[in-house]
N, C-alpha and C positions, 0 to 999 in steps of 0.2 A: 404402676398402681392405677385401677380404675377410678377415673374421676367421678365426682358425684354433687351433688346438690343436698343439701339438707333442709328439712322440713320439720322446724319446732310446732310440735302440735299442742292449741290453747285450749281446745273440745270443739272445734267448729267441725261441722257435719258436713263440709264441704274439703276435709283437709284431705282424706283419699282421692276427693276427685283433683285436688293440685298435684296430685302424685302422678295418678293418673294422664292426665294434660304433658306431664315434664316426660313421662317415659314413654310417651305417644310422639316424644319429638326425638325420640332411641337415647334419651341421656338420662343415667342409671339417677336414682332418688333415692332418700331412706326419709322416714319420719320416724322423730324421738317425741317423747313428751315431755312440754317445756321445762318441767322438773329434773329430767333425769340429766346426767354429766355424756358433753359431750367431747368427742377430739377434734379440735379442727389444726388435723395436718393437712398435707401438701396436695392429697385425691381430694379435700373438699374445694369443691369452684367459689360456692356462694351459699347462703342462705336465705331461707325464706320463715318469717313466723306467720303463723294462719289466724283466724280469725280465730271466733269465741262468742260462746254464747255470756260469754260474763259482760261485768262494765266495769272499766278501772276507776268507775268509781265506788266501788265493789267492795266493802270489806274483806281484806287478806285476796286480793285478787289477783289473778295467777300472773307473774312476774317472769323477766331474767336480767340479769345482771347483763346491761346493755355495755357494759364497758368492756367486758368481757368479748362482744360482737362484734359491735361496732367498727369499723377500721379492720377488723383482720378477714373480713372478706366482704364481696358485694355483699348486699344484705337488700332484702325485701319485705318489706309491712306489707302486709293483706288486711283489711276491715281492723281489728281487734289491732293485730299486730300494729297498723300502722299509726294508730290511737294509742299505743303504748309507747311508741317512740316519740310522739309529739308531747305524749303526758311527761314520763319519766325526762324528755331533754327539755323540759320550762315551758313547753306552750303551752296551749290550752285547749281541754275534752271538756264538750258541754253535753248538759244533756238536750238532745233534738226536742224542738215543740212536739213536732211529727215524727211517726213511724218511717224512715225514709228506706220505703221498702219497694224495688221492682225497678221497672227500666228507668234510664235517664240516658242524657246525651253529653259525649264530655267535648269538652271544650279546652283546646291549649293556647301555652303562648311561648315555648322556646319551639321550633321546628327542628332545633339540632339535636334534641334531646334523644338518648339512644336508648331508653324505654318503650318511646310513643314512636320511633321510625315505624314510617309507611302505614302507621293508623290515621285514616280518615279523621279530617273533623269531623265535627257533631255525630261518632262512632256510637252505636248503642252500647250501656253499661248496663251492667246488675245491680242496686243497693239492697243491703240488706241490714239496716245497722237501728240502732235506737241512740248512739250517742252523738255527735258530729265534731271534729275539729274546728274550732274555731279561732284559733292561733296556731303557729307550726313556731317550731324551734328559733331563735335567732342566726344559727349556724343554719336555716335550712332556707329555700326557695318555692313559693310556686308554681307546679307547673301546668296546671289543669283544675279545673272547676264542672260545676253542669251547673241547671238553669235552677237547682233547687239549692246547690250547697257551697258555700265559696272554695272550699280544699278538697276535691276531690285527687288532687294527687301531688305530691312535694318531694324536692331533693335535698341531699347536702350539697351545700356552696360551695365551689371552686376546689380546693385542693385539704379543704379541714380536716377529710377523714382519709386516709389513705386509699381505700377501697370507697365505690360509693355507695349511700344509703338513699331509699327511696320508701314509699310510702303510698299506699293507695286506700280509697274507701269505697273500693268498689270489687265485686270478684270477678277477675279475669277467668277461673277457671272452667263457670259453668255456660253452657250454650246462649244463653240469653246475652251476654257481652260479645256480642258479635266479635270483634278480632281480639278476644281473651286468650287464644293461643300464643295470636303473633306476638301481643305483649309478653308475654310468658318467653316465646323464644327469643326474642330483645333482653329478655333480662338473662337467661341461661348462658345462650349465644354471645351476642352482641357487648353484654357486659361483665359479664361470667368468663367468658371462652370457652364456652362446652365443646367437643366437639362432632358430639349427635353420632356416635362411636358404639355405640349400644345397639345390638342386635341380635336376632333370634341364633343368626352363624354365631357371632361372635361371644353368647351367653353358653351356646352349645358347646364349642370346643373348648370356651375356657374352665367350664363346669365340668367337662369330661375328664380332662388334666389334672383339676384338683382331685377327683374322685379317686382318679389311679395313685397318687400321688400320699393323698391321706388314708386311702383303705390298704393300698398293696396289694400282695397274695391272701389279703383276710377274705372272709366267707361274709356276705349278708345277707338278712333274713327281710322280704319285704310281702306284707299283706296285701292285693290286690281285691280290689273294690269293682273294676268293672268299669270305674270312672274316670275320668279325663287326668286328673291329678294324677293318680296312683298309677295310672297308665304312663305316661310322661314319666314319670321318677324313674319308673321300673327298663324304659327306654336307655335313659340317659345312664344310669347305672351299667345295663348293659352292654352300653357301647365300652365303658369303660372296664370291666373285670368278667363280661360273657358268662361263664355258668358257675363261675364263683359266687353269681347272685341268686337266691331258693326264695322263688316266689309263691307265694302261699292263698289260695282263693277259696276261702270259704260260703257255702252255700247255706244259709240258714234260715232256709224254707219261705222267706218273705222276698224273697228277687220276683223281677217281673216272670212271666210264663215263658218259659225256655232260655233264662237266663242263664243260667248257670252254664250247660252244655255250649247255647253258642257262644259264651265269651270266654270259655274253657279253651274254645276249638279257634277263636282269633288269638288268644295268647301263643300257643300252640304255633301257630302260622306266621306269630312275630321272631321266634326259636329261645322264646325266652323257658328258662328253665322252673319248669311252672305244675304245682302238686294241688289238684282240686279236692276239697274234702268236704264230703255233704254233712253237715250235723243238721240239717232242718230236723230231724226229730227231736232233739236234745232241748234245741231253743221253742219247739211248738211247746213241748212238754213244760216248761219252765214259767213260760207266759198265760200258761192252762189262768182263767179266771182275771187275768191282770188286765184292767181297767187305764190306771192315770197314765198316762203320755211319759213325765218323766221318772216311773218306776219301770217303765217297757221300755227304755232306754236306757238306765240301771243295769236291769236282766240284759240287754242284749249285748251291751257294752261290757261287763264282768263276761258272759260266757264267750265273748270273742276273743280277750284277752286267753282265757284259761285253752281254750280250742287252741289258739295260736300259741301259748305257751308248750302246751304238749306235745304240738310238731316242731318247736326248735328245741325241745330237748333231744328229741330223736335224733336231729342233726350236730353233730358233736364241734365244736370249736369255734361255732357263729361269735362274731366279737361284733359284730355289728346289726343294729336294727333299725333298716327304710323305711319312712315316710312321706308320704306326700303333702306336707303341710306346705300351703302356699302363704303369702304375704298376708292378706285380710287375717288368718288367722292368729298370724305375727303379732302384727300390731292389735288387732281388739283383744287381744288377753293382757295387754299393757294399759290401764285405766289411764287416764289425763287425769281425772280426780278419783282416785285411789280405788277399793276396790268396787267393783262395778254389781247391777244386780244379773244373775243370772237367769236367761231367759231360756236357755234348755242348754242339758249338757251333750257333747260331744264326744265321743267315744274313740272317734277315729283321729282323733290329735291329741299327742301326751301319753296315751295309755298305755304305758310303758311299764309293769310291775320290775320293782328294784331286785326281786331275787334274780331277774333274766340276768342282769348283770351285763349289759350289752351299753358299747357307744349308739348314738344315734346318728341318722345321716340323712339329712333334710335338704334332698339339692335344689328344692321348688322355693323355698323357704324366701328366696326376696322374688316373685314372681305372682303377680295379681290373675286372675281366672283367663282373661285375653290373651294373657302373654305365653299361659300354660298352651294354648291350644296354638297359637304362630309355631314355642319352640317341639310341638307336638308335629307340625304339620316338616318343621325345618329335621326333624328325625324319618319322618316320611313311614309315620305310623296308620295305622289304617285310617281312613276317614267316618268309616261308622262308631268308630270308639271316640276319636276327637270332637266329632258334632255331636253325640251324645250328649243330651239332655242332663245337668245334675240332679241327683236320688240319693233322696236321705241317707244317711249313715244305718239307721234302724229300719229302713225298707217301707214296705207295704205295712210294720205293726203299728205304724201313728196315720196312715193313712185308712186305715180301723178304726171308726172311732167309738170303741165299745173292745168285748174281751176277743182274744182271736182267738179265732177255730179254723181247724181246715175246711170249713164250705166256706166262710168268708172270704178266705185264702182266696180259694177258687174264683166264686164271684169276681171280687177284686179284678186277679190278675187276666179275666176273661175281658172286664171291663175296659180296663187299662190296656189291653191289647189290642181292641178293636177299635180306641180311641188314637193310640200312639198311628197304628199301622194306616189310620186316615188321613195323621198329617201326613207320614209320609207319601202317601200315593196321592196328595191333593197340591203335592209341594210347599207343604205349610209349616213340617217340623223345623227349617233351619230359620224360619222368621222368627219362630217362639226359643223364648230361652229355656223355661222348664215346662210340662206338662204332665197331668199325673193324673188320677180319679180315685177320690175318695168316697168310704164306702160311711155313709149317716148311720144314728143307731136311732134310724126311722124308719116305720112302716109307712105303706099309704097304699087306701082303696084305690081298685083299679078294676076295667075288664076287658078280658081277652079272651073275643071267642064271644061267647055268650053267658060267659062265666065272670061271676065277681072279684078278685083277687086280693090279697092283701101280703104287699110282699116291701121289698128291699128299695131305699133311696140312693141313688149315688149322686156326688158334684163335681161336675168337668172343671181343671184350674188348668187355668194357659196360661203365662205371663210373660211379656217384654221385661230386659232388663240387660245391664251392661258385667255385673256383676253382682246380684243379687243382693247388695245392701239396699236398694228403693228397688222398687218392680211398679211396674204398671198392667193391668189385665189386658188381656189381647181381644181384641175387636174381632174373633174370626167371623167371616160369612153367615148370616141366619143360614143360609143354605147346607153349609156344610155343619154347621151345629146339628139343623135337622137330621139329617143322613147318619150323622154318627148318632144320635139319640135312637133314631129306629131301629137302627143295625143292633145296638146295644141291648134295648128292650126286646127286638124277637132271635136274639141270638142267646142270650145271658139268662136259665133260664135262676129267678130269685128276685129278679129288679123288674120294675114295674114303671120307674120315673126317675127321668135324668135331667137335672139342674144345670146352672152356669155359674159357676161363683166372676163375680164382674167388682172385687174388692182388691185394692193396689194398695201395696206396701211402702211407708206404713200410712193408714192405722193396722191394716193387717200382716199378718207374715203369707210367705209364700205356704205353707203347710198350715195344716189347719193345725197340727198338734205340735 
């Protein structure tokens, strides 16, 4: 049984990146919401509860029955969490004079303690909290402080609790706590017994196994996107059942310029068993006039289902239908406080109409965007599909922003291609995580030549990011911005001026629509 670690999630925005840190050290993770019922048999190592944007002193504020925890494995308090076990076991949560938010320096006094092995004194810490501990349990210990707070970090004493409990108000997980790793693998490792056993071989063959194992001689049906995700499933899949898997790639007319044919012709070269069907006129025709963002995602999402419905009818006895749903998707469709606001829909996860009447088979599904492209690269898939950039589910139609037509089309994907094919040849694409160009529904005076113009705006979006929950905008070159703006203006003929959008998420998203 694989071992694992578990992650009660309180709503801190920091709890994938704990996840994140744990599986970076190859030892497998899940995170529940501290609501939901968990099992802790014999594969769980330890636990860990995350932070929170709540206060326990918080009207109905999110809880777990620590008796239930406690003792039956390590256990870890982060911020919130470890405020909860000092609240709920008798000591005392105040509220801070001060916002105790950003670095500090901690300071210990057991050296044997197998948390803080090999952490430097006065190590830089993250705070990020609005309440403070000001008493710890009587069953518990100090082990740690900084120069602003007296409990920065506490155990249980001697042999009280079967397993131990520990408690911190600072986050190890993000970069600013300098050795917030090693603490992490102190607690996994060291006190846990992980044994960092978790790997791209090791997820591949054992992923491959269950596949043969729960599909057999059935047939699956999987849509192909072009993207890194859906690439990987369709890999993994087929190592395991080869042309018993009917991969399905529809074209609908919003792919970048020459998408279609050349990712037709790298599936093709993977030997996967692979049927390209262009409906671009179906879905232009559909979208004739359609304006809002998430009504073009609506259309695009119904006609992909109905396109992909119609080719598995054709194929007779499919009992099964691939997706590439990775981990982020997992979890953020699981609220912490109940149901969430929607910020756009998805088309390409769930969309699953009940008359198909098919199982599903999601082998991505505990695997975060990094991990897709390691077990991508451990399949020994192409590299220009793997480092591929991710693109929307609905294309180039929300990168419109106005109704589509085919000269927008055009514009667009001329634009988009004279921008992409610069990073490549300036070696900039693999520093950027997505890049794209949006087409404004703006004119602006211009002249070229000796003539006045009045034509089309587009905005270049480059962004850094690990996973595309926070992004930061990419700093390219003035240089190179230049040269692709000119290339763009006397190549494209419609655009007349080209922007930088220089806005990191959040407050913004990486897509304008």
């Amino acid at each position: 049984m694989e071992e694992k670690i578990l992650i009660l999630d309180f709503g801190s925005q920091y709890t994938q990146l704990i996840a994140r840190r744990i599986r970076e050290l190859n030892i497998y993770c899940e995170i529940y919401p501290y609501h939901n019922a968990v099992v802790i048999d014999e594969s769980v190592k330890g636990i860990i509860l995350s932070g929170s944007p709540c206060s326990v002193h918080d009207k109905d504020f999110p809880s777990v029955k620590l008796t239930e925890l406690l003792g039956k494995k390590p256990v870890l308090g982060i911020c919130y969490g470890a405020q909860l076990i000092a609240e709920l076991g008798g000591g005392q949560v105040v509220k801070s004079n001060k916002r105790e938010y950003g670095r500090a320096h901690l300071h210990y006094f057991q050296d044997d303690d197998l948390l803080l092995k090999d952490v430097e004194h006065d190590s830089q810490v993250w705070m990020s909290h609005a309440d403070t501990i000001a008493k710890i349990p009587d069953y518990f210990e100090l082990i740690a402080n900084t120069e602003s707070i007296p409990v920065a970090a506490f155990r249980s004493s001697g042999n009280f609790y079967a397993y131990p409990v520990y408690g911190i108000q600072f986050h190890p997980e993000v970069t600013h706590t300098i050795e917030g790793k090693k603490i992490l693998r102190n607690f996994c490792v060291n006190i846990c017994g992980c044994h960092q056993s978790w790997t791209p071989t090791l997820f591949v063959q054992s992923t491959v196994e269950q596949i043969k194992n729960k599909v057999g001689n059935d047939e699956v049906i999987l849509a192909l996107s072009g993207g890194v995700d859906s690439t990987v499933a369709a890999g993994l899949i087929h190592n395991a059942i080869g042309k018993n898997l009917h991969c399905i790639f529809v074209n609908n007319g919003l792919l970048r310029k020459n998408e279609f044919e050349q990712v037709l012709k790298a599936y093709e070269g993977m030997g996967l068993n692979i049927k390209g069907i262009d409906a671009s006129e179906r879905f232009i025709r559909e979208l004739k006039d359609v304006v809002d963002p998430e009504t073009k995602r609506k259309i695009i999402g119904r006609l992909f289902i109905e396109v992909f419905d119609e080719e598995a009818q054709r194929l007779k006895g499919i009992k099964w239908l691939a997706q590439g749903t990775i981990y982020p998707d997992v979890i953020e469709s699981v609220s912490v406080h109940g149901p969430s606001v929607t910020i756009k829909s998805h088309h390409n996860v769930g969309g699953l109409p009940a008359e198909m009447n098919m199982q599903v088979l999601e082998p991505l599904r505990l695997l975060f965007k990094d991990e897709v492209r390691r077990v991508g690269r451990e399949l020994k898939l192409p590299d220009d599909i793997i480092k591929r950039h991710p693109f929307p589910g609905p294309g180039l139609a929300i990168r419109i922003i106005s109704d589509i037509t085919l000269e927008k089309i055009r514009i667009l994907q001329e634009a988009d291609s004279i921008f992409i094919t610069h990073l490549k040849k300036e070696n900039l694409y693999d520093k950027v995580w997505q890049a794209g160009v949006i087409l404004l529904p703006v004119r602006s005076v211009g002249v070229m030549g000796d003539e006045r113009t009045y034509e089309n705006v587009v905005a270049l979006r480059a962004v850094e990011s690990t996973d595309g929950m926070t992004a930061d905008w990419c700093h390219l070159p003035y240089e190179f911005l230049a040269r692709v703006s000119n290339d763009i203006i006397n190549s494209v003929q419609g655009i007349n001026r080209v922007v930088y959008d220089i806005s990191s998420k959040p407050p913004a998203t990486i897509e304008w629509e």
